[in-house]
Backbone of each chain as ProteinMPNN parsed JSONL, in Angstrom:
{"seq_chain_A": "XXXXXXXXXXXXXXXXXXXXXXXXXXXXXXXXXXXXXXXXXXXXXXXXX", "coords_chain_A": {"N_chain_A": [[196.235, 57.731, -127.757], [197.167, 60.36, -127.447], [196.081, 60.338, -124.656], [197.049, 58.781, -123.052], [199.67, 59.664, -123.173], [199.183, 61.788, -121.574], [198.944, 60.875, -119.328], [200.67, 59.717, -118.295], [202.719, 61.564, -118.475], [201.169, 62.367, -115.598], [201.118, 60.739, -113.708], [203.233, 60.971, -113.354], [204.178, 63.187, -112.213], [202.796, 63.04, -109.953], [203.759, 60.791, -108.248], [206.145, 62.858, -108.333], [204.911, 64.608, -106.455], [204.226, 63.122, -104.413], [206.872, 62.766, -103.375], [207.698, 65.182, -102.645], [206.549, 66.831, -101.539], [206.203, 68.366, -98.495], [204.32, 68.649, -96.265], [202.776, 66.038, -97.224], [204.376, 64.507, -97.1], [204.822, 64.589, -94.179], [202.485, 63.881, -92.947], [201.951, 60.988, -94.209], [204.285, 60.278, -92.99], [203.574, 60.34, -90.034], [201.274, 58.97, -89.874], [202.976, 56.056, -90.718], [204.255, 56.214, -88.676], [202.31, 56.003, -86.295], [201.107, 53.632, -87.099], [203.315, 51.729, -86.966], [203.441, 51.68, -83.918], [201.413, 50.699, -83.102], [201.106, 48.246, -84.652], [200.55, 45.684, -83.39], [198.829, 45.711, -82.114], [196.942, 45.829, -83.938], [197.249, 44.545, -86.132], [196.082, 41.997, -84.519], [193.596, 42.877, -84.135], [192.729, 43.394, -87.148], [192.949, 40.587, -87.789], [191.508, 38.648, -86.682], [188.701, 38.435, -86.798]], "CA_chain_A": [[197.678, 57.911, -127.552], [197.536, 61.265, -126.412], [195.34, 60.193, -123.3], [198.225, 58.123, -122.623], [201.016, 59.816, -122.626], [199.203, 62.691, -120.436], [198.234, 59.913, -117.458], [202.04, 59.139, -117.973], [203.024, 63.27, -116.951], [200.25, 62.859, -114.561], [201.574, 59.373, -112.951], [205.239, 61.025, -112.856], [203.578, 64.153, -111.355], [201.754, 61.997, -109.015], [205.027, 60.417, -108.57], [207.227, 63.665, -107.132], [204.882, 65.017, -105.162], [204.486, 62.696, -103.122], [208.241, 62.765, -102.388], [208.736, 66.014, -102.388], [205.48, 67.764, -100.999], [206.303, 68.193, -97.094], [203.012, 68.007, -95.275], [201.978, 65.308, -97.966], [205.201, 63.201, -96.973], [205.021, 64.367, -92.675], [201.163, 63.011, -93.071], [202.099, 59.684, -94.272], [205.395, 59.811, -91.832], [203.103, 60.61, -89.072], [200.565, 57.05, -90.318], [202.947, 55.653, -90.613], [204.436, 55.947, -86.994], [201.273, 55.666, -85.652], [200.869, 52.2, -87.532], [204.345, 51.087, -86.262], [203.368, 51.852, -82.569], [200.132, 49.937, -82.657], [201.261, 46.809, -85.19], [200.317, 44.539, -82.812], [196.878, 45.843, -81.728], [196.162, 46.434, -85.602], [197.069, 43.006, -86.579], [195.393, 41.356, -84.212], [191.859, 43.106, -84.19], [192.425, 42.729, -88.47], [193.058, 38.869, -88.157], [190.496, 38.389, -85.143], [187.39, 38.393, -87.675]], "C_chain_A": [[197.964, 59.152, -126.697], [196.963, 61.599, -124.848], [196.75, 59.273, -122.588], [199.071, 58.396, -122.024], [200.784, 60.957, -121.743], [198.601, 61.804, -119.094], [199.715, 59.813, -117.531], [202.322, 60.379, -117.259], [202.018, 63.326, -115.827], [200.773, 62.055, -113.284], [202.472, 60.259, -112.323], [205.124, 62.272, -111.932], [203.311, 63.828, -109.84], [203.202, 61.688, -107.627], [205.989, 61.113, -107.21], [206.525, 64.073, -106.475], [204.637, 64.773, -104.08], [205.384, 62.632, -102.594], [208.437, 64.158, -102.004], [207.572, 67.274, -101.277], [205.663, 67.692, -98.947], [205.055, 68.385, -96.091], [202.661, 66.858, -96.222], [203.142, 64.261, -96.989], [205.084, 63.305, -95.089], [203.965, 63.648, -92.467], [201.434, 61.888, -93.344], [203.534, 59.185, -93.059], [204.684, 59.341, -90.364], [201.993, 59.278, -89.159], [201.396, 56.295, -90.173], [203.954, 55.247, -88.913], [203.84, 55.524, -86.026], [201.115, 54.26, -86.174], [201.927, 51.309, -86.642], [204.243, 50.847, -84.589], [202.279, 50.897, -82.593], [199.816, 48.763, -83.756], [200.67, 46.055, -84.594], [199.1, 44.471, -82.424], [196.38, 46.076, -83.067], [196.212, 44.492, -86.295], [196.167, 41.936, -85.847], [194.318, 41.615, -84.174], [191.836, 42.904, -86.018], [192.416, 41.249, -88.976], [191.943, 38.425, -87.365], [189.483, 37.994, -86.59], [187.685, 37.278, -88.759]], "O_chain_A": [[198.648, 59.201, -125.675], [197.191, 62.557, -124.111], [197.147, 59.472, -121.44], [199.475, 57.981, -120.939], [201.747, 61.356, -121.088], [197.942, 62.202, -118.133], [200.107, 59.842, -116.364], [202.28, 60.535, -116.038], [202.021, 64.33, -115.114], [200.855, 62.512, -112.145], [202.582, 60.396, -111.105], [205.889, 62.395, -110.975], [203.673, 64.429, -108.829], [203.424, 62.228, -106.543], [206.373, 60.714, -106.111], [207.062, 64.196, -105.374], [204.66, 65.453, -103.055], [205.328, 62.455, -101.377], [209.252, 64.419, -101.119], [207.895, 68.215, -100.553], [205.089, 66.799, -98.323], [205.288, 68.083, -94.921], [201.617, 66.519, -95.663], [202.708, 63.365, -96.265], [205.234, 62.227, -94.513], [204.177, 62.64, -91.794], [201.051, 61.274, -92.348], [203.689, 58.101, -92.496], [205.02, 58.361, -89.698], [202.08, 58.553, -88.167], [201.016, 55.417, -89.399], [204.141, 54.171, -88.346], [204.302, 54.887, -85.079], [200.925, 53.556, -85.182], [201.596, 50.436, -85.839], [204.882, 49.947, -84.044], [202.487, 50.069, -81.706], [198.679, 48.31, -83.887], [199.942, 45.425, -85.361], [198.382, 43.473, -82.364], [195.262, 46.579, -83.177], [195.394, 43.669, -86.705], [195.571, 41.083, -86.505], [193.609, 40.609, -84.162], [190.879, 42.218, -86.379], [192.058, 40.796, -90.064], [191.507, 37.391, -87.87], [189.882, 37.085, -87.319], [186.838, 37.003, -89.608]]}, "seq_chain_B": "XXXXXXXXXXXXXXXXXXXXXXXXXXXXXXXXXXXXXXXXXXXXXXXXXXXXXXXXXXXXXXXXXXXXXXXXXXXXXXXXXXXXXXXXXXXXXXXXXXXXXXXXXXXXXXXXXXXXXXXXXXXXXXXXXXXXXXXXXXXXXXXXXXXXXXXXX", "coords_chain_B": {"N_chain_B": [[177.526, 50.347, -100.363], [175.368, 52.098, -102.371], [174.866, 54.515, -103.316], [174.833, 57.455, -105.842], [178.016, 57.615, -108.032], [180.956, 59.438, -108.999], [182.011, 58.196, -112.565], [185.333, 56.417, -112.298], [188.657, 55.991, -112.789], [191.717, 53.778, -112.944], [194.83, 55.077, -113.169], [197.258, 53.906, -113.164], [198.216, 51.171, -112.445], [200.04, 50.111, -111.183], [201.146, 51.792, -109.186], [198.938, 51.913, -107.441], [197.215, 54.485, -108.664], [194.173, 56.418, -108.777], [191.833, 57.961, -111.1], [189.256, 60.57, -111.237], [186.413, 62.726, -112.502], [185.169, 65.438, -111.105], [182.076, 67.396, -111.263], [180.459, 70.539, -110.93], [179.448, 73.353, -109.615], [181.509, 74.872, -109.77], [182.642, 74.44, -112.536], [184.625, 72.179, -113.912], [186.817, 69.132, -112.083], [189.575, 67.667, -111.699], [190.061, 64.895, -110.167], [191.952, 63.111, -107.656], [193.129, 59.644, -106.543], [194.811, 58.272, -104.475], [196.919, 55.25, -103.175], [199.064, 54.575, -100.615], [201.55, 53.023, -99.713], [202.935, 51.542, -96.81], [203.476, 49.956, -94.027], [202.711, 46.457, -92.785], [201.134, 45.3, -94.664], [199.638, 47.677, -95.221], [197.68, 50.326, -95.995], [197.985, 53.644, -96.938], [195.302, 56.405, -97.964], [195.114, 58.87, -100.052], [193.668, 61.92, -101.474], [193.798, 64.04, -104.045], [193.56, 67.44, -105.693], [193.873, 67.81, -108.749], [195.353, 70.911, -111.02], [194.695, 71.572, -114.478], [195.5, 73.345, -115.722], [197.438, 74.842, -113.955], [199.22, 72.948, -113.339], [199.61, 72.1, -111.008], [198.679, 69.891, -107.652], [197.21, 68.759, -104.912], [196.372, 68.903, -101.515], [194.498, 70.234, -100.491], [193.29, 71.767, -101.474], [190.505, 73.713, -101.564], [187.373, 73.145, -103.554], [184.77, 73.504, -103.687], [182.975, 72.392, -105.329], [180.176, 72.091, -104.74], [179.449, 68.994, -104.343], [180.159, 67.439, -102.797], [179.193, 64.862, -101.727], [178.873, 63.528, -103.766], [181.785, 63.154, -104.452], [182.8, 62.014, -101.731], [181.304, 59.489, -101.912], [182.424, 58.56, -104.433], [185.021, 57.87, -103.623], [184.974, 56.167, -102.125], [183.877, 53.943, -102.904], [185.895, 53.744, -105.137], [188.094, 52.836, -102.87], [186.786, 50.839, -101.861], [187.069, 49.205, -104.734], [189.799, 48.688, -104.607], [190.508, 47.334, -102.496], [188.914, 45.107, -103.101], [190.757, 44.238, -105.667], [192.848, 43.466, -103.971], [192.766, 41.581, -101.926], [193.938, 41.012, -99.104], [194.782, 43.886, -98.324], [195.169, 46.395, -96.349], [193.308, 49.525, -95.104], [194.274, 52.496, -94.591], [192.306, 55.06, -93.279], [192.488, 58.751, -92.996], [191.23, 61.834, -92.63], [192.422, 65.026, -93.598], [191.374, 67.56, -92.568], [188.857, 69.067, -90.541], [186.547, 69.087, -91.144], [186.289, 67.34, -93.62], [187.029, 64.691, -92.076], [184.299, 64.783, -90.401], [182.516, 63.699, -92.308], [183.731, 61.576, -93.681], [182.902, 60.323, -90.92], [180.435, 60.765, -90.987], [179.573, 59.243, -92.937], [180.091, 56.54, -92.756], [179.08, 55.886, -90.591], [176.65, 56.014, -91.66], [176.224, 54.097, -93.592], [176.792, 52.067, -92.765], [175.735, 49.182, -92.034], [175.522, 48.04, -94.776], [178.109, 48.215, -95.133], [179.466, 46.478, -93.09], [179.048, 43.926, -93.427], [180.869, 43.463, -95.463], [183.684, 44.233, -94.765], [185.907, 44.759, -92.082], [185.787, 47.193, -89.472], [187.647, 49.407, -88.253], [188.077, 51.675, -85.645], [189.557, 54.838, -84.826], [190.511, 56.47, -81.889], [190.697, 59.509, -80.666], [192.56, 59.621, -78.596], [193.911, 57.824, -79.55], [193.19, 55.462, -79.057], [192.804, 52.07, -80.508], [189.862, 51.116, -81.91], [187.268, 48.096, -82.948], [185.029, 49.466, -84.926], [182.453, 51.256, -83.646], [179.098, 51.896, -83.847], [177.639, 53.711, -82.181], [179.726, 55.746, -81.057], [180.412, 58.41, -79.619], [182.002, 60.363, -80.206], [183.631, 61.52, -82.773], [185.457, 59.185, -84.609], [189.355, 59.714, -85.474], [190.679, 58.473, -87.456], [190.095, 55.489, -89.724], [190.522, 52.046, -90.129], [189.971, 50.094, -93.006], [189.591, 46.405, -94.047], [188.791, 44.183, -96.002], [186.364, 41.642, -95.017], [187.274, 38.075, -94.813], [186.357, 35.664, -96.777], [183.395, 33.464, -96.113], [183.457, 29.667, -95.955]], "CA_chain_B": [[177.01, 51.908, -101.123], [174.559, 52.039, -103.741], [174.966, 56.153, -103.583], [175.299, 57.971, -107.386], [179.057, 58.531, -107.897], [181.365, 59.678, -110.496], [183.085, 56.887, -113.014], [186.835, 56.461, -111.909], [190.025, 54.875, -113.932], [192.996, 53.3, -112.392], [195.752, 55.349, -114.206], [198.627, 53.617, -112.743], [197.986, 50.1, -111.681], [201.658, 49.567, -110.424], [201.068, 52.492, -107.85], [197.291, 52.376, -107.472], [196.702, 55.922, -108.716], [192.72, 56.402, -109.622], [191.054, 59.374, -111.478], [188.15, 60.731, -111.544], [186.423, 64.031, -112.999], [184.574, 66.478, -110.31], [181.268, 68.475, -111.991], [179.84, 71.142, -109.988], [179.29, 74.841, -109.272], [183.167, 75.779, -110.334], [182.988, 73.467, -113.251], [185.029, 70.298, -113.963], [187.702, 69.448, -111.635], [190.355, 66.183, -111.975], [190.605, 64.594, -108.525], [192.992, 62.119, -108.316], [193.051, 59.423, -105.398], [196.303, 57.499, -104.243], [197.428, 54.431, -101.883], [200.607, 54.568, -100.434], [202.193, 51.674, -99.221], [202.765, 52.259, -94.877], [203.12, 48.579, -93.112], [201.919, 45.436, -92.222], [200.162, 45.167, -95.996], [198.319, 48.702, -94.782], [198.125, 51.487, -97.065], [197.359, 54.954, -96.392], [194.945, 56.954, -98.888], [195.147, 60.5, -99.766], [193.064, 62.443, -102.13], [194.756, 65.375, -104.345], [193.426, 67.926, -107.023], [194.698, 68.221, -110.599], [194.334, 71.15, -111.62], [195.382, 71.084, -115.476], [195.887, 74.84, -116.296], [198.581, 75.502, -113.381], [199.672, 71.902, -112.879], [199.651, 71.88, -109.541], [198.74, 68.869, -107.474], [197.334, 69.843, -103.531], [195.499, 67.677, -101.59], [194.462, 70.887, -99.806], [192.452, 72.621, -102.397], [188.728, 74.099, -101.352], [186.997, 73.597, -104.546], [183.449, 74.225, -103.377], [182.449, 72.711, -106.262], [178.96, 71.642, -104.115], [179.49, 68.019, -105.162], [180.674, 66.393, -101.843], [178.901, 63.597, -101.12], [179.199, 62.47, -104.879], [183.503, 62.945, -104.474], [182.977, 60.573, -100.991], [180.661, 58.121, -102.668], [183.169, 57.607, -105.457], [186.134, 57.688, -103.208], [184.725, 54.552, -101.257], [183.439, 53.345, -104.574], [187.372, 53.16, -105.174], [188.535, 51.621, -101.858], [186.142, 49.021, -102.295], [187.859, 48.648, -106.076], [191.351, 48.75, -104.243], [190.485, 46.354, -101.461], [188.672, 43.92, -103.812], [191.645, 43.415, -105.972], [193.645, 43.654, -103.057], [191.963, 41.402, -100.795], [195.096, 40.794, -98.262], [195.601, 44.936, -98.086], [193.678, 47.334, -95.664], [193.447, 50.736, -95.687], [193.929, 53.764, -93.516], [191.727, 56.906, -93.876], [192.528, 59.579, -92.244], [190.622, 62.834, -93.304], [193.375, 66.42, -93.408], [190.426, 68.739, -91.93], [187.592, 68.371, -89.302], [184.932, 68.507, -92.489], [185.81, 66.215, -94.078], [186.756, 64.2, -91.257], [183.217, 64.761, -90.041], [182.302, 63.512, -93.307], [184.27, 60.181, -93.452], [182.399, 59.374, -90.23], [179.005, 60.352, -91.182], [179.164, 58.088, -94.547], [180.408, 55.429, -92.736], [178.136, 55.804, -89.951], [175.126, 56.064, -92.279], [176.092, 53.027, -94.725], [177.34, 50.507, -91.847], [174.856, 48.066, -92.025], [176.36, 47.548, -95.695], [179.7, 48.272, -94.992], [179.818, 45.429, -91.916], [178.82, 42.63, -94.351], [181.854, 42.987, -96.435], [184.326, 44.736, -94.263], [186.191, 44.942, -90.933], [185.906, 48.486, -89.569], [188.575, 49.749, -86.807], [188.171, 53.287, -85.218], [190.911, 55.302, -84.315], [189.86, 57.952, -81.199], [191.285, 61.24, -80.501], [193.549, 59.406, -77.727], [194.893, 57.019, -80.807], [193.045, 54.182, -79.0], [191.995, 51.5, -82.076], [188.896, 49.2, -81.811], [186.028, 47.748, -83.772], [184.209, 50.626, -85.245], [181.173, 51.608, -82.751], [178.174, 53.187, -84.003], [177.254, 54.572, -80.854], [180.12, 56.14, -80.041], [179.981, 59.968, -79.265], [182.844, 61.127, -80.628], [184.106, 60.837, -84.331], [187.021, 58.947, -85.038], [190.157, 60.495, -86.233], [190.87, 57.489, -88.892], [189.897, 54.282, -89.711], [191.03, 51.231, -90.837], [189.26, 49.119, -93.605], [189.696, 45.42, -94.429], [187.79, 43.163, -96.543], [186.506, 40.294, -94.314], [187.627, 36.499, -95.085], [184.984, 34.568, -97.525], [183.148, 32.099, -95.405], [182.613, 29.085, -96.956]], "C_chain_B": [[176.632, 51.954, -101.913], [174.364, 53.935, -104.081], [175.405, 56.487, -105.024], [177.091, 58.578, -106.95], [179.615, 58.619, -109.457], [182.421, 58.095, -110.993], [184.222, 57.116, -112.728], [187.975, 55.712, -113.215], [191.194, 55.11, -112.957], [193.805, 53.741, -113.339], [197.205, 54.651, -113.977], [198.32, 52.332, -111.519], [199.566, 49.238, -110.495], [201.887, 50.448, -109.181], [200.117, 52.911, -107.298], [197.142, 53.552, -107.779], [195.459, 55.662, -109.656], [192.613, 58.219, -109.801], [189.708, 59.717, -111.613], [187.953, 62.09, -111.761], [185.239, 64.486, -111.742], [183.882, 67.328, -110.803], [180.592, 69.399, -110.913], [180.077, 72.534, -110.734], [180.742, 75.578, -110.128], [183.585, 75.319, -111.805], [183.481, 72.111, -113.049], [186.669, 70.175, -113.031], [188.77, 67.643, -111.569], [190.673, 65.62, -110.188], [191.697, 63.215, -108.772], [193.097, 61.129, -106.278], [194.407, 58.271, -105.411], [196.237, 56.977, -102.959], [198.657, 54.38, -101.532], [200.676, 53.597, -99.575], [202.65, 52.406, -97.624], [203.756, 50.441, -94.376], [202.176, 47.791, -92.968], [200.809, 45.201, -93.641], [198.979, 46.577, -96.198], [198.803, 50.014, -95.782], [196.837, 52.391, -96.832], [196.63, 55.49, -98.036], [194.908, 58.267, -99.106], [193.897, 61.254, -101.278], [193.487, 64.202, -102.305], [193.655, 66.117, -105.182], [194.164, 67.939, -107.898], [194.778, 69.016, -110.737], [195.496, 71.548, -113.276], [195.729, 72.2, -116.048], [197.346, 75.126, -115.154], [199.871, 74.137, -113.441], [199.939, 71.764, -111.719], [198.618, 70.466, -108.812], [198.838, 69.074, -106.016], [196.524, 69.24, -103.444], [194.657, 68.903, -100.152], [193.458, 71.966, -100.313], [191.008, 72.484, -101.799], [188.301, 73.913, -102.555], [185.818, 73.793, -104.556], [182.696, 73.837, -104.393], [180.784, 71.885, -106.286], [178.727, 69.879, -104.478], [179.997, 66.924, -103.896], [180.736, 65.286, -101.673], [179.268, 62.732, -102.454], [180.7, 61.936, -104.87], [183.056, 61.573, -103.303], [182.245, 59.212, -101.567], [181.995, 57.397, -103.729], [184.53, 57.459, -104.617], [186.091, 56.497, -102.401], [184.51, 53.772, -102.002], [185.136, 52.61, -105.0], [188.199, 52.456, -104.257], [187.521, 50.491, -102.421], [187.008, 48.515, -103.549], [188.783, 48.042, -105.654], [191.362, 47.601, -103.678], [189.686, 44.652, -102.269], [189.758, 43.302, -105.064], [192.965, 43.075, -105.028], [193.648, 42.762, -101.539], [192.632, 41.243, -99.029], [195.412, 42.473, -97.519], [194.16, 45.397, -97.16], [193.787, 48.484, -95.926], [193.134, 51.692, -94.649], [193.561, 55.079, -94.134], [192.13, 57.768, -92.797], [192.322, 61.433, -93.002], [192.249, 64.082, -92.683], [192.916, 67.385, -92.98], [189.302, 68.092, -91.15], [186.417, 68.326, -90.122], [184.904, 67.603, -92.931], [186.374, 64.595, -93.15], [185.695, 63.896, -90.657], [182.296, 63.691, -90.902], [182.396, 62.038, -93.697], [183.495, 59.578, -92.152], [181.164, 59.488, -90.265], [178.691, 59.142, -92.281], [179.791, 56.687, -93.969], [179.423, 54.831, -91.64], [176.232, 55.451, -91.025], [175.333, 54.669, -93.456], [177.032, 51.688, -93.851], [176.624, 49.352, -91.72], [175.214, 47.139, -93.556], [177.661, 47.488, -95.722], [180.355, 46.871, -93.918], [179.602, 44.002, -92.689], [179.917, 41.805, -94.896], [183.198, 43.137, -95.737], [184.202, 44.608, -92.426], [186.986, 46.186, -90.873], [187.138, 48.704, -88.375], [187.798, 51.557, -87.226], [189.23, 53.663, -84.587], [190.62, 56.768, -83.315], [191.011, 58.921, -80.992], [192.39, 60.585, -79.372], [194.205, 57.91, -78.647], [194.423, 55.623, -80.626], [192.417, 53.646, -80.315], [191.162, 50.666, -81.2], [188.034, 49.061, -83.135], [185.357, 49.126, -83.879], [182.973, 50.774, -84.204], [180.347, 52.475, -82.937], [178.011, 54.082, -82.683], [178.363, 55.281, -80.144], [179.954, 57.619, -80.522], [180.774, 60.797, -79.669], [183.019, 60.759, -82.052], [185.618, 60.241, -84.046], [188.022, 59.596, -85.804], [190.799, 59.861, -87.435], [190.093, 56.474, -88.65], [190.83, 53.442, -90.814], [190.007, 49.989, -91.301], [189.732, 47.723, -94.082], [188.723, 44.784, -95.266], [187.7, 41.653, -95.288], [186.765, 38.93, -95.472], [186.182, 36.291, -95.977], [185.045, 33.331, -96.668], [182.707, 31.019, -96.543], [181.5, 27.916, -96.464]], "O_chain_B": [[177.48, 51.865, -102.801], [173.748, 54.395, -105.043], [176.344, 55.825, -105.464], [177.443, 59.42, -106.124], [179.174, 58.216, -110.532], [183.124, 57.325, -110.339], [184.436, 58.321, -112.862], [187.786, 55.081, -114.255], [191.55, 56.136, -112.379], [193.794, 53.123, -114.404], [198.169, 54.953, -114.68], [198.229, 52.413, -110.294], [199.815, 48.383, -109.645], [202.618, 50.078, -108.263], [200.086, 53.988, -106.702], [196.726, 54.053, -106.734], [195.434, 55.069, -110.735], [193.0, 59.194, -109.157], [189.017, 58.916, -112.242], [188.856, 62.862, -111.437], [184.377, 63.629, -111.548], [184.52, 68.352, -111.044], [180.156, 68.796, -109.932], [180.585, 72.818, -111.819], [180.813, 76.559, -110.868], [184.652, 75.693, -112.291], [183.037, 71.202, -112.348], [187.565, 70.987, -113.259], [188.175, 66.59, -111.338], [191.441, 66.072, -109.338], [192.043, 62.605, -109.784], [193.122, 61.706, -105.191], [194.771, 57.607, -106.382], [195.826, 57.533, -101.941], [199.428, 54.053, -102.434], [199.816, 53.393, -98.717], [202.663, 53.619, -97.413], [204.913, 50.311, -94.774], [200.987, 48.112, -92.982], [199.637, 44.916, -93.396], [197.967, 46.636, -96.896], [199.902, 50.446, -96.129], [195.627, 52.24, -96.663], [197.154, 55.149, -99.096], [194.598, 58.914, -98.105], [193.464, 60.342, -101.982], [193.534, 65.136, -101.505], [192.696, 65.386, -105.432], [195.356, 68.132, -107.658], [193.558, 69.071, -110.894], [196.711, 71.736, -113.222], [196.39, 72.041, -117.074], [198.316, 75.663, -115.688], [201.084, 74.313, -113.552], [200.873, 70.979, -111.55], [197.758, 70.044, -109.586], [199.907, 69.431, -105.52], [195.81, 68.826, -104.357], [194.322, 68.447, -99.059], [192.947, 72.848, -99.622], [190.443, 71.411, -101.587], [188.941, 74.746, -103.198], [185.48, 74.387, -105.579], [181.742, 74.561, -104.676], [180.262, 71.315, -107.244], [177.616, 69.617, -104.938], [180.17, 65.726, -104.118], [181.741, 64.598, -101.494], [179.781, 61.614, -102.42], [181.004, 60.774, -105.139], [182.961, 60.411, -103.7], [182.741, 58.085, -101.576], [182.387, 56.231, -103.791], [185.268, 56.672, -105.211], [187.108, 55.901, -102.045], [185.006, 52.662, -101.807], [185.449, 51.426, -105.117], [188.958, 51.572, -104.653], [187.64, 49.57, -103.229], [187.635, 47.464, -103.417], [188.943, 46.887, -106.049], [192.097, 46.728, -104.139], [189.934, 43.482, -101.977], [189.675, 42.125, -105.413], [193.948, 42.466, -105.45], [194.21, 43.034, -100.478], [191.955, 41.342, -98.006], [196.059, 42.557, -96.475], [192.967, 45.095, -97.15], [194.354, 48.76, -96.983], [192.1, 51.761, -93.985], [194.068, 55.829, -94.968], [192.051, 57.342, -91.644], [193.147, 62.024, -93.699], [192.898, 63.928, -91.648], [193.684, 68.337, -92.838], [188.947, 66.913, -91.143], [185.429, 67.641, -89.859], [183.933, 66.846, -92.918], [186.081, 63.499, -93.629], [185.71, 62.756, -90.193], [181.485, 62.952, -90.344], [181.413, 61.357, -93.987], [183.374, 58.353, -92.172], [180.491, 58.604, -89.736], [177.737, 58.365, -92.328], [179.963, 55.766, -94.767], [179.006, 53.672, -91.656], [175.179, 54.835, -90.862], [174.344, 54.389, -94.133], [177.681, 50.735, -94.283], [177.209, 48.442, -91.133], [175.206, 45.909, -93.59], [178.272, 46.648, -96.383], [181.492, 46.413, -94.019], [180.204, 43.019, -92.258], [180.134, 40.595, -94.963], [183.997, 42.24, -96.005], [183.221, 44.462, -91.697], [188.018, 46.507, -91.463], [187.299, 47.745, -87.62], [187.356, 52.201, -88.178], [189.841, 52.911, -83.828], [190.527, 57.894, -83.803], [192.189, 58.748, -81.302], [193.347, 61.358, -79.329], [194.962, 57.107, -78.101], [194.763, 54.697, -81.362], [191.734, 54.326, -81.081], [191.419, 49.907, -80.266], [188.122, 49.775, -84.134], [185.19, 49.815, -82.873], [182.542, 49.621, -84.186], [180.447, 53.62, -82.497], [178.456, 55.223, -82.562], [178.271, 55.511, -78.939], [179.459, 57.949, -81.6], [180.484, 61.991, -79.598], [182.546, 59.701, -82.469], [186.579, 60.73, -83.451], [187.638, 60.094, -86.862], [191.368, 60.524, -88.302], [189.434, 56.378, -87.615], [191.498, 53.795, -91.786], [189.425, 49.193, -90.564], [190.666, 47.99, -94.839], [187.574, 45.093, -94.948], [188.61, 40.933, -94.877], [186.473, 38.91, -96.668], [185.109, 36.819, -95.689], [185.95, 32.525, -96.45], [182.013, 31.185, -97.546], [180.755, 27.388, -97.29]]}, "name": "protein", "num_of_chains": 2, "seq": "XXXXXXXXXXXXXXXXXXXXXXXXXXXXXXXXXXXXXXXXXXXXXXXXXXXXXXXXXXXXXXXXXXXXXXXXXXXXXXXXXXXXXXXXXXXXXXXXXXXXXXXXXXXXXXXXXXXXXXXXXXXXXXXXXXXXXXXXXXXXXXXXXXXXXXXXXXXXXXXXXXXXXXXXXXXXXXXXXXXXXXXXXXXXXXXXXXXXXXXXXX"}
């Protein structure tokens, strides 16, 4: 039980800082811009195979 | 990868968050590895510390705790987990320093002959071009992107 409910504060931890941590959130901004720009060359070399 | 790593647990199957414990030189350390949802079914991975005395949560932490290759073993150990219940999702690495950047492309370089079996590799170069992973090439890549290939039947 009490393994439990500390993965739960760990989850919710988990949680804000990914919203709130600013290189954690410009790093995934910055993926995912780079993903958005090259959709089309990403999908097609991941479907190709 | 048949490399020794540490056991993991999915603490949070609704937002992939895995755990695992870190033994070394500094002691015991909680790593904690996370997918974040991006595009196109693609999800970015990051890798944080715990640590459980300050609560802090830094995916930036030195912990020196001489144990490297075992953390990357189990951190591919867990993509593979991710991507095998996942089989539709891929996954972008992209290392936060030139070590372990270096790092991500030696272990992928050195276990590609298993890794090409199961998986479709992309490389991502320093001028953002993507292709098919290329042992031979001369530079490291600055990410990659993993897939599970199709089951032939």
């Amino acid at each position: 039980m009490e393994k439990i409910n500390e993965n739960k504060k760990l989850v919710n931890k988990i949680k804000e800082i990914l919203q709130t941590d600013p290189k954690l959130v410009r790093k995934l901004e910055d993926a995912k811009d780079f993903v958005i720009k090259n959709e089309e060359k990403l999908r097609t070399l991941l479907e190709k195979k | 990868m048949n490399k020794a790593a540490y056991s993991f647990e999915n603490i949070d199957e609704e937002n992939y968050f895995y755990s695992f414990v870190s033994t070394g030189k500094m002691g015991t350390i909680q790593k904690i590895v996370v997918f974040q949802e991006m595009s196109l079914l693609l999800y970015n991975v990051a890798l944080l510390d715990y640590n459980k005395n300050t609560g802090d949560l830094s995916d930036e932490t030195i912990s020196n705790n001489q144990d490297l290759s075992m953390i990357f073993a189990t951190i591919f150990k867990i993509i593979e987990d991710f991507l095998q219940n996942n089989t539709h999702f891929s996954v972008y690495i992209q290392a936060n320093s030139e070590t372990k950047n270096k790092l991500y492309n030696r272990i992928i370089k050195n276990n590609l002959k298993d890794l090409q079996t199961k998986y479709i590799i992309l490389g991502v170069r320093e001028n953002k071009e993507i292709e098919y992973y290329l042992p031979n090439n001369t530079e490291n890549y600055t990410a990659f992107v993993v897939r599970m290939m199709e089951k032939q039947n």
